[in-house]
N, C-alpha and C positions, 0 to 999 in steps of 0.2 A: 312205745316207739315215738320219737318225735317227728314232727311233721314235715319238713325238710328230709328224712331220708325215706318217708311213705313217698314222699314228691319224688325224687330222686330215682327209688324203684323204676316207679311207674312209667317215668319220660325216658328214662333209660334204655327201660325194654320195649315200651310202646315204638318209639317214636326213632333210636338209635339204630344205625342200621338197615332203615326202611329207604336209602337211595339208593343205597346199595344191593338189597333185595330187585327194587323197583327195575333196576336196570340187567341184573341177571334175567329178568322175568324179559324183558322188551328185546333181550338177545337173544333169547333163548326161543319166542314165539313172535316176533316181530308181525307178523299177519294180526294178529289181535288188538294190535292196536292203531294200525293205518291198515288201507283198502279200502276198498269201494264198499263192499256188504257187509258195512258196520254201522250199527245206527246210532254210533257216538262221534263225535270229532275228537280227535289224539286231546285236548287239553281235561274232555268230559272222561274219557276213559284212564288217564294219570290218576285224577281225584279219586275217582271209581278204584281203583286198585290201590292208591296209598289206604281209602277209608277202611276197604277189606281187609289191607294187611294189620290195620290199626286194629281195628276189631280184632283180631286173630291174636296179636300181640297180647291186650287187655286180657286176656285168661293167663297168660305167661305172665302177666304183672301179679296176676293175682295169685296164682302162685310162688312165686319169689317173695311176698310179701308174707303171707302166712305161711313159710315156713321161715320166715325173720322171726316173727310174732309168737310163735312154738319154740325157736331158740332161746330168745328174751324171756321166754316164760321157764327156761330151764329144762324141756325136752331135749334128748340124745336124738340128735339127727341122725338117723342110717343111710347106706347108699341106697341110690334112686335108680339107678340101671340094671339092670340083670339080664343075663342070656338064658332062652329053655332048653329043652335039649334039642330041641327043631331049628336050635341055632340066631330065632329071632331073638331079638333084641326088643325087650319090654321096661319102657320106661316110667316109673312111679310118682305120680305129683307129688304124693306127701307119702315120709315112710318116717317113724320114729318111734323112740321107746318113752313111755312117762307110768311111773309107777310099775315098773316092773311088765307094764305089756307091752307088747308090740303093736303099733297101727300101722294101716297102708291107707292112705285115699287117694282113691280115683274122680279126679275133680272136674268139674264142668262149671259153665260161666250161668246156660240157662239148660234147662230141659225142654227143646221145640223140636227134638229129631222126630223126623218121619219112623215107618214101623221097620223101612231097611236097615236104616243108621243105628236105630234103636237097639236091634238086636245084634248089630255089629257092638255098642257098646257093653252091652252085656257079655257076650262074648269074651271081649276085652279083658273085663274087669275077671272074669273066671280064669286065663289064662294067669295073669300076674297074684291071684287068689293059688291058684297051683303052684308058683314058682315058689313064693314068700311061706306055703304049709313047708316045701322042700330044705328054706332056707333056715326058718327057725320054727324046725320041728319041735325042738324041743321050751320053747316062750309059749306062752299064753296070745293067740292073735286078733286080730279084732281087723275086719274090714270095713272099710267107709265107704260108699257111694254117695259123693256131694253136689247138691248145686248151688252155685252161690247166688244168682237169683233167685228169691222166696216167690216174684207173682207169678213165675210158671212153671206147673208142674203138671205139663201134658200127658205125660209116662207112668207118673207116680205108682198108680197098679201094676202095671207091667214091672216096674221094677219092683216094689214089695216083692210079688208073687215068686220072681226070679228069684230073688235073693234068697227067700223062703225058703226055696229047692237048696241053694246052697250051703245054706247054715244045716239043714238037714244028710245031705250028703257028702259035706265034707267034715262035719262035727268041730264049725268056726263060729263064731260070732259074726254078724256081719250088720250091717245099719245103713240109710238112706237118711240125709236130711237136706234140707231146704234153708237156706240162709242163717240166721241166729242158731237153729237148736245147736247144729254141731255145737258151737263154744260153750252154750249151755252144757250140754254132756260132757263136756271135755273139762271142764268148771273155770271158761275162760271167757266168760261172755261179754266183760268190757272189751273183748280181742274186736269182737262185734261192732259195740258199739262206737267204739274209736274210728274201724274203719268206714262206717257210716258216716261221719263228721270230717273223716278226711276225703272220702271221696267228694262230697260237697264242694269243698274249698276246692277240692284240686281242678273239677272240672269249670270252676269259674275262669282258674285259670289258663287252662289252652285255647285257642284258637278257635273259631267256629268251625273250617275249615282249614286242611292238611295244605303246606306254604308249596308252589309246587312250578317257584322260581327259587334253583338251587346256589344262584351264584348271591344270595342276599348272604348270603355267610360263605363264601367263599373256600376260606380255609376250612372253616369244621369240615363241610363236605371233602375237601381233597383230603384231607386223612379219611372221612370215611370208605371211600368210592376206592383210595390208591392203590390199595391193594388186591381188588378184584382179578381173579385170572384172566391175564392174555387173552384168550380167546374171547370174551365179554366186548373188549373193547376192538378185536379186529373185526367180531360181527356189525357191531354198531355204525363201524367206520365202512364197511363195506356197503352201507345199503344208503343210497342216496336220497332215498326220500325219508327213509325214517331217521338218517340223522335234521332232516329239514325239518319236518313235520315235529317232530319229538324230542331229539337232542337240544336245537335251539329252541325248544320252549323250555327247556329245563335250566338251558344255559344261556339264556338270553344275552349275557354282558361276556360272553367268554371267559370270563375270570377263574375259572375253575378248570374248563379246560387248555387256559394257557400255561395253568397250574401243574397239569399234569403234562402236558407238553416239556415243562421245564425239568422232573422229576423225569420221566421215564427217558428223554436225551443223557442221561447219567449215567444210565444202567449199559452194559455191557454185553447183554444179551440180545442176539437177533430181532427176535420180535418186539421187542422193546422199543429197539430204533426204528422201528419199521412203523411200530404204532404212534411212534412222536412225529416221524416224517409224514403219517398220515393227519395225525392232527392238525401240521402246521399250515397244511392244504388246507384244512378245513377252516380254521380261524382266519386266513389271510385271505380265503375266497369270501 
């Protein structure tokens, strides 16, 4: 893979979409981020939630990326969704066939869960283990339990011993590894070491800190943000101190939300004009 589109992944899912997260989240629980019994002030508690949602992203990168990496190597991608019969909906990080087998990985960033999570992940990984013997009974299957940081491996017995239980009662194959081995097993292991080398570079390149004055790009964010539902933006506008406190730190120069002032005065829809007429109060006061 070249390194321009490893870049590309990562900022795309990292970083794309997270103002528009940001502001679902500030509408939706507005107390979490002004009042009194908070021990952050609004601009510490933004940073605080873009860094989280970045973290949270960074396993979605990584995902997206190694199953590029599986495709480029000539792996049949299968689908990644599947409903049980419970109705839920269980989504698969990695599922593909190479060589005539079929894998499923159940992927993770580190292993630092406590003994709740823990075993809620285990859990997990047997449900979507159930669906996939259902789905290809008749393939050869092999499941994966990964983490892709190697220095923590809190769980590591707990999950051997799990998994043990399952390759014995469900008569699959099943496997745990820790950074490298996977690619080595898989016989992909420059997959590895590439992505070692591009993580490097890449993290030279972001920012120390998430940018969390939105009107510095202006447009990008108005296409990101313009399409968030109505409701988002009539809560926002409804509460006076968190458009004060949090909206204009976000939008310090208005430029974004004159932006969108201009865009939703076009639409023909009730709340539309409603939410532009409310804007225009808000940038002119």
């Amino acid at each position: 893979m070249e390194y321009n589109l490893f870049k590309q992944i990562f900022n795309e899912t990292i970083f794309e979409k997270s103002k528009a997260d940001l502001l679902e989240k500030i509408a939706s629980s507005p107390s979490r981020y002004i009042g009194l019994f908070r021990p952050t002030k609004p601009k510490a508690k933004i940073l605080q939630n873009l860094l989280q949602s970045h973290e949270i992203r960074f396993g979605d990168a990584f995902e997206h990326t190694i199953e590029k990496y599986l495709q480029i190597k000539g792996c049949e991608i299968l689908p990644k969704k599947y409903t049980n019969g419970d109705g839920e909906v269980l989504n698969i990080d990695q599922c593909f066939r190479k060589d005539g087998k079929v894998y499923f990985i159940e992927q993770k960033v580190r292993d630092d869960h406590d003994s709740t999570k823990k075993r809620g992940q285990i859990l997990n990984f047997e449900k979507k283990l159930d669906i996939m013997l259902l789905k290809y009974a008749e393939e050869e299957l092999i499941g994966i339990f990964y983490f892709i940081d190697p220095e923590l491996v809190k769980n590591k017995n707990f999950y051997i011993a799990e998994l043990s239980k399952m390759t014995k009662d469900y008569n699959v194959e099943t496997k745990i590894f820790y950074g490298k081995p996977l690619f080595e097993y898989l016989g992909y292991s420059d997959i590895w070491d590439e992505i070692l080398e591009y993580l490097v570079e890449w993290k030279k390149e972001i920012p120390d800190l998430p940018e969390i004055n939105f009107d510095l790009d202006a447009q990008h964010t108005f296409e990101e943000i313009k399409d968030l539902k109505p409701l988002v933006f009539r809560k926002l506008l409804a509460n006076d101190e968190l458009f004060k406190e949090i909206i204009f730190t976000l939008f310090p120069q208005k430029k974004t939300l004159k932006l969108l002032h201009e865009y939703y005065s076009t639409k023909t829809e009730t709340i539309y004009k409603t939410i532009a007429q409310n804007l225009e109060k808000r940038i002119t006061n």
